[in-house]
DRENFI-543071 format. One line per 2 residues: number of its first residue (from 1); their letters; for each residue x, y, z of N, C-alpha, C. Coordinates in steps of 0.05 Angstrom, whole numbers. Example, Ala and Ser with C-alpha at 12.3 -4.5 7.8 and 13.67 -1.06 7.14 Angstrom:
DRENFI-543071
1 = as = 264/-114/156/246/-90/156/264/-66/156 | 257/-45/142/273/-21/143/258/1/157
END
This chain:
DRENFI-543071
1 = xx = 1751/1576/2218/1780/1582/2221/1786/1585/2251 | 1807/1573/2264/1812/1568/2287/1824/1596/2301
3 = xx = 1814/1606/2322/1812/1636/2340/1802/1652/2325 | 1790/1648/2296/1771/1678/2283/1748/1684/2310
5 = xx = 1730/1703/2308/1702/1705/2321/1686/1711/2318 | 1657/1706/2308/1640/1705/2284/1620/1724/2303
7 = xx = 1595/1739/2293/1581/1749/2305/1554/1766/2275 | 1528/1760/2287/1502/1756/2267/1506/1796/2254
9 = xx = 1512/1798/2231/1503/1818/2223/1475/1819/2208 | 1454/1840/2216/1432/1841/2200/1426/1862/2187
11 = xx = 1429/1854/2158/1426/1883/2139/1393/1882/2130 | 1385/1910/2133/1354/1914/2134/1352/1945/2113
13 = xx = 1343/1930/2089/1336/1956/2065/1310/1952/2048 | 1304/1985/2046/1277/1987/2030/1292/1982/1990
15 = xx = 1317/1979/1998/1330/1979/1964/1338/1960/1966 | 1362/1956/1947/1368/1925/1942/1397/1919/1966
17 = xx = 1405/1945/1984/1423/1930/2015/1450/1936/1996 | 1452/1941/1972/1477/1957/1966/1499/1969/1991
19 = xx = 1483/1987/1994/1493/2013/2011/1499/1999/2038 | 1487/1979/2047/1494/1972/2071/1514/1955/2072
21 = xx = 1516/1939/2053/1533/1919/2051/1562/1922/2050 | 1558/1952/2037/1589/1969/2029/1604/1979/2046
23 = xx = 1587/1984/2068/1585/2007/2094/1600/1986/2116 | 1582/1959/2123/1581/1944/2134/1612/1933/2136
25 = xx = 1618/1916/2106/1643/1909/2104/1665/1934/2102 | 1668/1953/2098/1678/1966/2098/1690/1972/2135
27 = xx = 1670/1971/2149/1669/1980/2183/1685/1949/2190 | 1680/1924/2180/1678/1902/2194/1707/1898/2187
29 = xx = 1723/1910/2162/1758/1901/2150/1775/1913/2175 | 1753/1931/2192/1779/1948/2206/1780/1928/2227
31 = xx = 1773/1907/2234/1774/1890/2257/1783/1850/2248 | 1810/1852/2259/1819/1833/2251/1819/1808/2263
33 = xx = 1810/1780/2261/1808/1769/2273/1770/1753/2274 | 1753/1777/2264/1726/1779/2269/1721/1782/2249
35 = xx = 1696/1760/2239/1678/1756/2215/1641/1758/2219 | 1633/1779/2196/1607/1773/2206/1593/1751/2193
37 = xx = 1575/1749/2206/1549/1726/2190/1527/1742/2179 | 1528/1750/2154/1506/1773/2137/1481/1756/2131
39 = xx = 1461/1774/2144/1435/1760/2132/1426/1788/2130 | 1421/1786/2098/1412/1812/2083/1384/1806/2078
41 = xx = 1365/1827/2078/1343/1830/2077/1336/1852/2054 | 1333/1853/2026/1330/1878/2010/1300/1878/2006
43 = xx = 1291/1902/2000/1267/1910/1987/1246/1908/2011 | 1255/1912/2039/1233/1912/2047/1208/1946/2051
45 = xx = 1188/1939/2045/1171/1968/2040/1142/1959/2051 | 1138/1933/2070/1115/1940/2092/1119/1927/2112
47 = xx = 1107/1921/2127/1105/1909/2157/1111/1888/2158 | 1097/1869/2135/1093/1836/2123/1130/1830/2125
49 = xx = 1133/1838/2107/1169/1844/2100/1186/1851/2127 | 1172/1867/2144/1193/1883/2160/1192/1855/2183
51 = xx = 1165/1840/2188/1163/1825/2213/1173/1793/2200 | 1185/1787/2177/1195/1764/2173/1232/1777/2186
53 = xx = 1236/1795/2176/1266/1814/2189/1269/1799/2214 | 1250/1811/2226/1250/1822/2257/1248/1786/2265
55 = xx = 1237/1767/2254/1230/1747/2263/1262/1730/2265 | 1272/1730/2238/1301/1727/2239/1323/1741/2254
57 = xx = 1321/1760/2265/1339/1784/2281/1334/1769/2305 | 1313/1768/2328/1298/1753/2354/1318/1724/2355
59 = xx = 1323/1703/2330/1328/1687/2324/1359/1679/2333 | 1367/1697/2312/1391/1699/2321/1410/1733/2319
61 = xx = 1410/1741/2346/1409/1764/2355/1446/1775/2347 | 1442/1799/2340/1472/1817/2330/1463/1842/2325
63 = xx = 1483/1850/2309/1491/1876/2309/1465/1888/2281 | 1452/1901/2279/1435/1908/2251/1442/1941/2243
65 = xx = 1441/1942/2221/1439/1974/2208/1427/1963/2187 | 1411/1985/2186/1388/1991/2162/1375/2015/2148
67 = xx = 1373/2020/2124/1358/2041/2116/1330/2033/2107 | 1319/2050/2122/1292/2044/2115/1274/2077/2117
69 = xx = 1271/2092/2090/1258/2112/2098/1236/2128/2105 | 1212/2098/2111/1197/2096/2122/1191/2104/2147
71 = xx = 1183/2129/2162/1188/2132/2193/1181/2106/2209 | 1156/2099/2204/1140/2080/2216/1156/2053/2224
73 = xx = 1167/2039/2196/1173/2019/2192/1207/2023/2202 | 1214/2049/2202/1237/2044/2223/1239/2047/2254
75 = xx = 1210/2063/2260/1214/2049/2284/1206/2025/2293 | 1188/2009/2275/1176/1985/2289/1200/1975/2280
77 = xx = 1224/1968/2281/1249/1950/2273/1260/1959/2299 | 1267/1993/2308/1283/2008/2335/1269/1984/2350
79 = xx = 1237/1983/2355/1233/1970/2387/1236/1941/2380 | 1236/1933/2362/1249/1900/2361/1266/1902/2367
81 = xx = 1285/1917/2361/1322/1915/2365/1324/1913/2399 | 1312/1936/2406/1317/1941/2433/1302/1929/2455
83 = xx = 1279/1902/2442/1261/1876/2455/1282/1853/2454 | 1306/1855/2435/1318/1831/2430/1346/1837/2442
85 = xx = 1354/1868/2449/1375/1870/2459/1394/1877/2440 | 1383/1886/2410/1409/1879/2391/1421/1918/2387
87 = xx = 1435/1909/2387/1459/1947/2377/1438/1945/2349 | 1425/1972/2332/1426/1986/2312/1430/2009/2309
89 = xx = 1429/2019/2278/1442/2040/2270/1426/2047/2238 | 1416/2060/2242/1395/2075/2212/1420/2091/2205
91 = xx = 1430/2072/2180/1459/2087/2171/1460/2115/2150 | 1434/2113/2140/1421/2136/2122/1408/2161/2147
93 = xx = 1410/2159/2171/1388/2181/2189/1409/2200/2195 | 1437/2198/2196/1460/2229/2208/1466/2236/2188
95 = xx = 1463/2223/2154/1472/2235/2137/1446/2249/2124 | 1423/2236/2125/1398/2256/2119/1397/2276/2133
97 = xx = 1401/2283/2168/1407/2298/2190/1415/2326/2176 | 1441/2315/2174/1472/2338/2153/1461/2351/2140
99 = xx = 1444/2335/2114/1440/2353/2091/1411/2367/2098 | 1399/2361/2120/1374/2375/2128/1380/2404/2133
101 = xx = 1397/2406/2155/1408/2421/2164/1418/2436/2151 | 1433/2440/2130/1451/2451/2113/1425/2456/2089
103 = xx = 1413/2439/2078/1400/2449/2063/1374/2463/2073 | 1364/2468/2084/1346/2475/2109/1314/2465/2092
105 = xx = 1323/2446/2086/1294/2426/2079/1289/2394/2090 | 1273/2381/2091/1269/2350/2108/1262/2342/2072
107 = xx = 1282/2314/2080/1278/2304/2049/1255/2290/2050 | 1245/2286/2027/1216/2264/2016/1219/2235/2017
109 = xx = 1203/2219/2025/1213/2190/2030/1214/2179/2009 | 1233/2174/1991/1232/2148/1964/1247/2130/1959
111 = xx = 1236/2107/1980/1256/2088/1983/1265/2083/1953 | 1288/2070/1956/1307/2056/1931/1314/2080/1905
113 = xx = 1305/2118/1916/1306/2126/1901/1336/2137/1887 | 1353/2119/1895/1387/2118/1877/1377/2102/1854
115 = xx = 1367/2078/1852/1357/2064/1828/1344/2069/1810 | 1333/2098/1810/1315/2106/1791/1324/2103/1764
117 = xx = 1301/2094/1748/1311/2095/1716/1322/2120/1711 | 1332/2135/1706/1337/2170/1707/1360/2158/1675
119 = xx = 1371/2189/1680/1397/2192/1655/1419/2177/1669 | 1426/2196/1695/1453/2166/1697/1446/2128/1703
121 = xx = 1429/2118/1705/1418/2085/1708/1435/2080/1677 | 1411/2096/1658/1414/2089/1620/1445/2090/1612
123 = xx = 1459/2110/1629/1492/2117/1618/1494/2093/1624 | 1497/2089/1651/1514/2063/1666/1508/2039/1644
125 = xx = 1483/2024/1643/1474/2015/1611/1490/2011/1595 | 1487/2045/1583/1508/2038/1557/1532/2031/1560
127 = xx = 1548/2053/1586/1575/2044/1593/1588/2017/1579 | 1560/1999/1597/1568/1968/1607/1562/1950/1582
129 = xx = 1551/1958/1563/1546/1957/1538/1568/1951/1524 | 1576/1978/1513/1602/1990/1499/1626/1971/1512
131 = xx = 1631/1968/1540/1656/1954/1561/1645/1927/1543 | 1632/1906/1554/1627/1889/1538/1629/1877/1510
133 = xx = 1625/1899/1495/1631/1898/1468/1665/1896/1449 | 1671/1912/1478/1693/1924/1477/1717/1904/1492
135 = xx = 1715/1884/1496/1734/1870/1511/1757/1854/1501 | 1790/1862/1517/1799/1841/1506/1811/1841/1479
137 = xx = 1807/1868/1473/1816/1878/1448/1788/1882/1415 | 1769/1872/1426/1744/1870/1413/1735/1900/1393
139 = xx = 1727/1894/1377/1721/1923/1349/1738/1952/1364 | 1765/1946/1348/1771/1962/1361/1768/1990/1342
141 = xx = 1751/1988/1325/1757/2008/1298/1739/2028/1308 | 1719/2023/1336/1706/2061/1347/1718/2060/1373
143 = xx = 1750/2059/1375/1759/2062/1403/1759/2089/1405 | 1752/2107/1394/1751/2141/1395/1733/2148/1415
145 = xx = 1705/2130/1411/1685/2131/1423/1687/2125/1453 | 1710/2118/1466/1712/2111/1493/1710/2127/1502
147 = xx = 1707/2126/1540/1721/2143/1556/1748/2144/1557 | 1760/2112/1569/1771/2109/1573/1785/2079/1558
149 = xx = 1811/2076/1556/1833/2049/1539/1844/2041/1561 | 1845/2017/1566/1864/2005/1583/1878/1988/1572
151 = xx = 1908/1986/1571/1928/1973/1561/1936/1958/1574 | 1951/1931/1571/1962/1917/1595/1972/1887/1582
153 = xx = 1980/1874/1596/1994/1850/1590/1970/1832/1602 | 1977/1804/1601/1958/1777/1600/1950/1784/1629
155 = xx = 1935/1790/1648/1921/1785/1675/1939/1799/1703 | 1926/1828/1679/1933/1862/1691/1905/1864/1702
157 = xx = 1891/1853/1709/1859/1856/1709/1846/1878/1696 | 1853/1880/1676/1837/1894/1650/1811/1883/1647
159 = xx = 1798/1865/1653/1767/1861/1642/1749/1868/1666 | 1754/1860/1699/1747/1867/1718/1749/1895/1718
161 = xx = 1770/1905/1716/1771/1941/1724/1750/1954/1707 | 1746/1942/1671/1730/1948/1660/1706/1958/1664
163 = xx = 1703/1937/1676/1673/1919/1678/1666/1952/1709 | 1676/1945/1723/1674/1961/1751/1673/1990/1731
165 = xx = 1693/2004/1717/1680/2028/1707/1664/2041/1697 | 1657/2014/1677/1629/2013/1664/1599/2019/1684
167 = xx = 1614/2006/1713/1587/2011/1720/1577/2039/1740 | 1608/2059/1741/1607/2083/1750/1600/2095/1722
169 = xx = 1584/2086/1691/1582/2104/1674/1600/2110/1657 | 1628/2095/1663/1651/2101/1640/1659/2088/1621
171 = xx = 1649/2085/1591/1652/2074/1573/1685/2060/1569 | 1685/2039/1567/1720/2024/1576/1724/2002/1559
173 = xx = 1745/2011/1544/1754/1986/1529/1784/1985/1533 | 1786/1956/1534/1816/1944/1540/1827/1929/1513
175 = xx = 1851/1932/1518/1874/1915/1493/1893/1910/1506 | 1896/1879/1503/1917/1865/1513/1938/1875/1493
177 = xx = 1964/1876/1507/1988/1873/1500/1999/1843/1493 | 2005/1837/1479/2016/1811/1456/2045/1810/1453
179 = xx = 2061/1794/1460/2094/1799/1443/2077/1795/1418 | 2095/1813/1396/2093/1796/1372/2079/1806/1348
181 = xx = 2041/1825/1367/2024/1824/1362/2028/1849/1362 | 2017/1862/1341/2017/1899/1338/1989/1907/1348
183 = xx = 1988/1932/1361/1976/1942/1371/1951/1949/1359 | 1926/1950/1353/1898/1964/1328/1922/1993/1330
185 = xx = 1905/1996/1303/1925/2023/1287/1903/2044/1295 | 1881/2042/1312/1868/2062/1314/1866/2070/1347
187 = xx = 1895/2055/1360/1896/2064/1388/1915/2085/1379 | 1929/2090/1363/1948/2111/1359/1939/2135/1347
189 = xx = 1911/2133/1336/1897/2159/1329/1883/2170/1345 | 1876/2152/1369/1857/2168/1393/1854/2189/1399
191 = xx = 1839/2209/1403/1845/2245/1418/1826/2241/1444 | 1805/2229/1438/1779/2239/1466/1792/2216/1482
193 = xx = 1795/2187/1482/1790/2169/1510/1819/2187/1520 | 1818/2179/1557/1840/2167/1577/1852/2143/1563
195 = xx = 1877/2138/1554/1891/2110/1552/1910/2105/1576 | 1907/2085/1594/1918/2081/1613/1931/2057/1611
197 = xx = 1959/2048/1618/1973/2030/1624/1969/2022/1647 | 1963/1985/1650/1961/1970/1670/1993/1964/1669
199 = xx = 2005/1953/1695/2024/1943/1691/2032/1930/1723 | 2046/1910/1719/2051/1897/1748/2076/1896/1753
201 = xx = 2078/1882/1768/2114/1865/1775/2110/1833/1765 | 2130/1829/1749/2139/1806/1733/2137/1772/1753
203 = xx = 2141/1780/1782/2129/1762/1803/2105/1763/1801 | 2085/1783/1806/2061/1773/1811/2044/1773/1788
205 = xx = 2057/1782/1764/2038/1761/1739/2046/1738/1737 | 2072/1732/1740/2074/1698/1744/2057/1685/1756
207 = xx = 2056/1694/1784/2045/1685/1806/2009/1679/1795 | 1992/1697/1782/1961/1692/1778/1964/1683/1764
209 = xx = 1990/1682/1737/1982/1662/1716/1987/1632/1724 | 2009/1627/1745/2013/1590/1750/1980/1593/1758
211 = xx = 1960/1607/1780/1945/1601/1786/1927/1595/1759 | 1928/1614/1747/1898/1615/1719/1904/1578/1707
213 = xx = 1934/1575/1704/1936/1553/1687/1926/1527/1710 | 1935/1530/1733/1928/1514/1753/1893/1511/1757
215 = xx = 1876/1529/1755/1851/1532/1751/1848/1519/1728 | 1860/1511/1703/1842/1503/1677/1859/1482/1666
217 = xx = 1869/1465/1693/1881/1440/1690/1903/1436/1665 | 1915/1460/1656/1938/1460/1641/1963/1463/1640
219 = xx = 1978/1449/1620/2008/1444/1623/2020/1476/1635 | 2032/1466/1658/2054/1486/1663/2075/1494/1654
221 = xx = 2092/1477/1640/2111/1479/1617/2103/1490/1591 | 2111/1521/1609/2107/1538/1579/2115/1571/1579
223 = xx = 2116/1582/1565/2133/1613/1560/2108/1630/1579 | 2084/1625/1578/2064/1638/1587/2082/1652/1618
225 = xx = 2089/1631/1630/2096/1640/1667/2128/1633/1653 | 2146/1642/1635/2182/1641/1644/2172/1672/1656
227 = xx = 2190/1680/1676/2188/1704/1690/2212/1727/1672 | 2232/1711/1652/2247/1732/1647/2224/1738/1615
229 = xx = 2214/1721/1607/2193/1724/1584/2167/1748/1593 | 2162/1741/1613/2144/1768/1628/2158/1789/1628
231 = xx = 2184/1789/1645/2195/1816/1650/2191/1837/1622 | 2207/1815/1598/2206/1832/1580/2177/1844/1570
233 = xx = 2151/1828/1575/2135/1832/1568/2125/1863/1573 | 2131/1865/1614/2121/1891/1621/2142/1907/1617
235 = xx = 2165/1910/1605/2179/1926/1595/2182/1934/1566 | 2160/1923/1551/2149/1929/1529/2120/1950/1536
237 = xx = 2119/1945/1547/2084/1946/1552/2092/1986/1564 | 2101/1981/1587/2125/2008/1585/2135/2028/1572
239 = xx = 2151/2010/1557/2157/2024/1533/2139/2043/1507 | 2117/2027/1512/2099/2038/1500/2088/2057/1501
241 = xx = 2080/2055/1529/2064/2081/1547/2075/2103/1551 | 2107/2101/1558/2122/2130/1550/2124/2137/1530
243 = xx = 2123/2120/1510/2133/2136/1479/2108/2145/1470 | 2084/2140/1485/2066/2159/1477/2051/2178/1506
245 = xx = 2065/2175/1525/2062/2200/1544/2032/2182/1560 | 2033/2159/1564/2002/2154/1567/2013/2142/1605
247 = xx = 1998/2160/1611/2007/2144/1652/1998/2108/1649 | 2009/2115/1672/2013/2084/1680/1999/2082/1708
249 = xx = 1996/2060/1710/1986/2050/1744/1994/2015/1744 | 2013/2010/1767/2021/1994/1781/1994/1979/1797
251 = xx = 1989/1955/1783/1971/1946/1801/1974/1917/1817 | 1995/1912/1816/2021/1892/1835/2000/1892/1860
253 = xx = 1991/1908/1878/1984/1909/1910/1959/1924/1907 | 1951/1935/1882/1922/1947/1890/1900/1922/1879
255 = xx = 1873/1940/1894/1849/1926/1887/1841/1924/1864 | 1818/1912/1854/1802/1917/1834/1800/1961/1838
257 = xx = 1779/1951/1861/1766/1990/1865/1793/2008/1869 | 1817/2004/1881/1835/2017/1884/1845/2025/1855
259 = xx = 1842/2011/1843/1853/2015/1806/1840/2034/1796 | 1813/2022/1799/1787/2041/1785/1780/2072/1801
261 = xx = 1795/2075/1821/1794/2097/1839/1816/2118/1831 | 1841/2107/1829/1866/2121/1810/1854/2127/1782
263 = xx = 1855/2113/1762/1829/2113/1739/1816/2134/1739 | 1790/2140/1754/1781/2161/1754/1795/2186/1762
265 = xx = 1813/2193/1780/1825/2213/1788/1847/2219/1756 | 1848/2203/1751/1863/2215/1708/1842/2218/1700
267 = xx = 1817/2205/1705/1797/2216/1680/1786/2246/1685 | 1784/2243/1708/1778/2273/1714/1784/2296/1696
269 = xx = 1818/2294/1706/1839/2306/1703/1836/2309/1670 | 1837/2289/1659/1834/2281/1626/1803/2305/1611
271 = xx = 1790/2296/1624/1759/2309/1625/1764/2341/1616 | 1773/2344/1641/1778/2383/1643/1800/2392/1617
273 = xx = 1823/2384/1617/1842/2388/1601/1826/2384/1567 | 1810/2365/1566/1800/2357/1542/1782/2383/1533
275 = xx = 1759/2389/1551/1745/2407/1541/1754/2439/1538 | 1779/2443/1554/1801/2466/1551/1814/2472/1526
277 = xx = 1823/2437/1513/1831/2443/1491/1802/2443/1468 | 1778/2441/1476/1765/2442/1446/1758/2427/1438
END
């Protein structure tokens, strides 16, 4: 792209570079104009591993952060960086620092140990299980069993937001909204899930659906995108959600994570109130 300015990012992890990647892009949105070039390196845990890194870094030289909680193997990466000239940053070493300090203990080295099989890995599992099973309006006859319902019209991103909660551990099932089409009779008996209304602006479901139909080479002549046929759609969908007191979230301008981040701040909320009442 003509005046962008590209520059070598090198991500260097004893886990699978999750954490860096998140960190990374996250630091890199605040600068406009500038794209990195990611060469991710996961699972590295000896020398063998660390000097194929270092061989590619020498290569082509940039910016690197890495966790590696290996003392050794992070410094033999420090004096490469600083043989090749390149800026790094051990993005895990001020936040281990913090909690040293505060907890007045030096933590134990176990690389990749967020991944552990443990109780929350298995939740996440099932979560993503149950979300799966659950899609799209799918058996809806143990929607009791949720965390959380998401309601919404045709491409509210209900299966994505899903999918993303499922994998913070939160059991999620979605039901499209249908003209026409009545709702499972066992979203109206619910007590335990969050039911949350998706809902947009009547422009920008138009707008992804010409694209969806444009993606799957089909007739555009059709009720799917009339915009006053939408309107009414999310003013059903509305309607609904007040007449049973269930919030809503506008997701017209948010993200996937921005959705799922509101989301959780009701489940919370939902959580506490729930076990108050009994």
């Amino acid at each position: 792209m003509a005046g962008r300015n590209y520059f070598h990012l090198h991500l260097v992890s004893d886990a699978t570079g999750e954490t860096l990647i998140a960190v990374s892009r996250a630091a890199a949105a605040q600068y406009q104009g500038v794209s990195s070039i990611e060469h991710v390196y996961p699972l590295v845990r000896n020398v063998q591993q660390l000097d194929k890194a270092i061989a590619e870094i020498k290569a082509s030289p940039g910016v690197v952060l890495f966790t590696l909680v290996d003392p050794e193997l992070s410094e033999r990466l420090r004096t490469a960086c600083i043989e090749a000239g390149c800026p790094h940053l051990s993005v895990l070493e001020p936040i281990l620092g913090l909690f040293q300090s505060y907890l007045g203990a030096a933590a134990t080295a176990r690389p990749g140990a967020q991944h552990m099989l443990n109780a929350d890995y298995f939740k996440r599992i099932d979560a993503l299980n149950y979300t799966m099973m659950h899609d799209d309006g799918q058996m809806t006859e143990d929607l009791n069993d949720a965390d959380v319902v998401l309601l919404g019209v045709s491409r509210t991103s209900k299966t994505p937001t899903s999918i993303y909660l499922a994998n913070r551990g939160v059991k999620t099932a979605n039901i499209p909204l249908v003209p026409g089409v009545p709702t499972p009779p066992t979203l109206e008996q619910v007590s335990k899930p969050l039911v949350v209304g998706l809902v947009a602006s009547p422009d920008r479901i138009v707008q992804i659906r010409q694209n969806r139909l444009l993606a799957l080479n089909a007739d555009p002549d059709t009720p799917y995108i009339d915009r006053d046929l939408v309107a009414d759609e999310i003013a059903m969908s509305r309607r609904l959600c007040e007449r049973h007191k269930w919030p809503m979230i506008d997701v017209s301008r948010r993200s996937i994570e921005e959705t799922a981040a509101a989301i959780m701040d009701l489940y919370r909320e939902h959580k506490l109130k729930f076990i108050a009442e009994g």
